[in-house]
ZADO-1210 file (C-alpha; in nm, 4 decimals, padded with zeros to 6 digits):
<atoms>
<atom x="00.0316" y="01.1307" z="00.3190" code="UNK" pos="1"/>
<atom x="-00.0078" y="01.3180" z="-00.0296" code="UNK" pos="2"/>
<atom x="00.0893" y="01.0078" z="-00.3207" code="UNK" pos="3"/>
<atom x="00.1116" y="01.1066" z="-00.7066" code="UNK" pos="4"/>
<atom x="00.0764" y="00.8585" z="-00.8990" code="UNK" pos="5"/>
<atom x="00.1413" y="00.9353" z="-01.2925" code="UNK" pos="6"/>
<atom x="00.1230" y="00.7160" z="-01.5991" code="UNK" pos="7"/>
<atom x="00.2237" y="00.8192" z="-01.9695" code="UNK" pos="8"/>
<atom x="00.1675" y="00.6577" z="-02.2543" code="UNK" pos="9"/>
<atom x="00.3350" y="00.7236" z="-02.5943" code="UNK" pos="10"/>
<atom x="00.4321" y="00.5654" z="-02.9558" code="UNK" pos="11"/>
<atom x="00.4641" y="00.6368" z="-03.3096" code="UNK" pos="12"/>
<atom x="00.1164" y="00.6236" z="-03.5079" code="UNK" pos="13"/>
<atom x="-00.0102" y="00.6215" z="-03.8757" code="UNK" pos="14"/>
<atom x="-00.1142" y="00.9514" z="-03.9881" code="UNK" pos="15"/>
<atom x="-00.1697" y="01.0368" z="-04.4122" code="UNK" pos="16"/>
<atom x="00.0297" y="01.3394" z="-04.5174" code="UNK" pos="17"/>
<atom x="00.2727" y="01.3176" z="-04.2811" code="UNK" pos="18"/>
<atom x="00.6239" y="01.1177" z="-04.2562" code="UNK" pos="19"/>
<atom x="00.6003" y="01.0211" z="-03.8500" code="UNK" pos="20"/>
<atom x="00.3321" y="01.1378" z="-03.6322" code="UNK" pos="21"/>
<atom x="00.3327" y="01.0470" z="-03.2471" code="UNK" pos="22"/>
<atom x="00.0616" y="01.0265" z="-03.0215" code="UNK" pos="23"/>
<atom x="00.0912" y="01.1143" z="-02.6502" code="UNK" pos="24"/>
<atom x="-00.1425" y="01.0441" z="-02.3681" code="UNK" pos="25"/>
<atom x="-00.0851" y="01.1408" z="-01.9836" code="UNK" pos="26"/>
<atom x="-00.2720" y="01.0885" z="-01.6206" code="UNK" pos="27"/>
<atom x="-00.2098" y="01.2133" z="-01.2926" code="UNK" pos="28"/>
<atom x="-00.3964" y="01.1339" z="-00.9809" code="UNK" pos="29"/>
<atom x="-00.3138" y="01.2946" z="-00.6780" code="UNK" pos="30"/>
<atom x="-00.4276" y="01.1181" z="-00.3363" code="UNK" pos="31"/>
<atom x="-00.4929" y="01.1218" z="00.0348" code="UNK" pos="32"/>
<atom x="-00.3532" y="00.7653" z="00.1689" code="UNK" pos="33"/>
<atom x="-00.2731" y="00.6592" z="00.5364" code="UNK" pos="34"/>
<atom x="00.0698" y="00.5918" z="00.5983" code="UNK" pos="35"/>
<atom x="00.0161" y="00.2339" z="00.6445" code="UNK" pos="36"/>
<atom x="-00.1023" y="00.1946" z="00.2990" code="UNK" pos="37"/>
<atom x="00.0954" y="-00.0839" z="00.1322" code="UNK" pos="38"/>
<atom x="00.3187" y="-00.1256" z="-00.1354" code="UNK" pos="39"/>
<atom x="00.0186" y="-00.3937" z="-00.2856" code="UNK" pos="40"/>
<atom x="-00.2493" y="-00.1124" z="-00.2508" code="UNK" pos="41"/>
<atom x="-00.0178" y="00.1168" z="-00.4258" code="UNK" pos="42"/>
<atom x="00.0542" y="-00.1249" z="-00.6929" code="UNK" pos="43"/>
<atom x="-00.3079" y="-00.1699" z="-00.7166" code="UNK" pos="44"/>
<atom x="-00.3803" y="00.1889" z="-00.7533" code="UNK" pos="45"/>
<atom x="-00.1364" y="00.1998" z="-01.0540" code="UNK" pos="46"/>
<atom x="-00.2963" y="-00.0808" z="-01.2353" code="UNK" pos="47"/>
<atom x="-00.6293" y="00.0464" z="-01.2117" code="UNK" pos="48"/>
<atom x="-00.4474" y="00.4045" z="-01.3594" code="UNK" pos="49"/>
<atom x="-00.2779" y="00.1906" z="-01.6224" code="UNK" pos="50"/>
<atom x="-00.5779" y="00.0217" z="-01.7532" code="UNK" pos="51"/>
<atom x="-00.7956" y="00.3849" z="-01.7322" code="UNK" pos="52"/>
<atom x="-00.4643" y="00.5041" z="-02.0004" code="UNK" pos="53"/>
<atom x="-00.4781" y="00.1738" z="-02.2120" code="UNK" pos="54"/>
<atom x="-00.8991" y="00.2497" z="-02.2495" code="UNK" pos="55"/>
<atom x="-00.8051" y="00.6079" z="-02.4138" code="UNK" pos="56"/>
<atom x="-00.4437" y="00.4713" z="-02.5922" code="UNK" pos="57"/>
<atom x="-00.4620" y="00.0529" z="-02.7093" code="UNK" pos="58"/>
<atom x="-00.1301" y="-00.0730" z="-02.7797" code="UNK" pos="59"/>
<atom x="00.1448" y="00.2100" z="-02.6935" code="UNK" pos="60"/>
<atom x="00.4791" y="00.1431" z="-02.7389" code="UNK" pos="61"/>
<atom x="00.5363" y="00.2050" z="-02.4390" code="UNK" pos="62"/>
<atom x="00.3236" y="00.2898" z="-02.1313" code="UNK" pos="63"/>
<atom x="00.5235" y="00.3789" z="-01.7237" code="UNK" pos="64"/>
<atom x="00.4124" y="00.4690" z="-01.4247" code="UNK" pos="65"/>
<atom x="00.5481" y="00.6713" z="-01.1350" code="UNK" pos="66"/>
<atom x="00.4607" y="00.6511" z="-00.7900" code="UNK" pos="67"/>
<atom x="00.5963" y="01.0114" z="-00.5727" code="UNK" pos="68"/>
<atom x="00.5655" y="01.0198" z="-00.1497" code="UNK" pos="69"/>
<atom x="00.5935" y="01.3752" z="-00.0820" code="UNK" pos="70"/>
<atom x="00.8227" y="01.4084" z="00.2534" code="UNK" pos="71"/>
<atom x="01.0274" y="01.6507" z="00.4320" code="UNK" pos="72"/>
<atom x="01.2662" y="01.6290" z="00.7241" code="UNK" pos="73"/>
<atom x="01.1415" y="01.8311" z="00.9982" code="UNK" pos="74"/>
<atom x="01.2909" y="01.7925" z="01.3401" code="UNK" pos="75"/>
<atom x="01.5236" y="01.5122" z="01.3219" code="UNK" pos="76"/>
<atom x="01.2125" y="01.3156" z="01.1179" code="UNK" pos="77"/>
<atom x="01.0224" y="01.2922" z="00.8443" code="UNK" pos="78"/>
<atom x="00.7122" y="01.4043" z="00.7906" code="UNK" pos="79"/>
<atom x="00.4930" y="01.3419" z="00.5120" code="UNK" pos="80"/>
<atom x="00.3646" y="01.6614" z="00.3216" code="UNK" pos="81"/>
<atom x="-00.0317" y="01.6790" z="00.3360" code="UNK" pos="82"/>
</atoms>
């Protein structure tokens, strides 16, 4: 099954010359997983994809993540979109 997984990172940052100045950072990883991958691999995934953000952007405000299944209901089931 195809899984997303995105993290964004964001907060307001020091900049001379200007008033407020914001700095932005953004990852997306798009994967291959069995469907008996488990929530604790996922998980796992998304740490690994928060630290790789925290390397580029120390000490956001705040930093999220978002896990996406693509599925569709085909046939009276669903079936995961490769």
């Amino acid at each position: 099954m195809k899984i997303e997984i995105e993290v964004k990172a964001y907060g307001k940052v020091e900049v001379q010359g200007t008033e407020d100045a914001f700095k932005s950072t953004e990852l997306v990883r798009v994967l291959k997983l069995p469907k008996e991958t488990t929530l604790g691999e996922l998980e796992s995934l998304l740490t690994k994809l928060f630290e790789e953000v925290e390397s580029e952007y120390a000490n956001p405000e705040l930093c999220h993540g978002k896990i996406t299944i693509r599925a569709k209901k085909e046939n009276g089931g669903i079936v995961y979109v490769n």
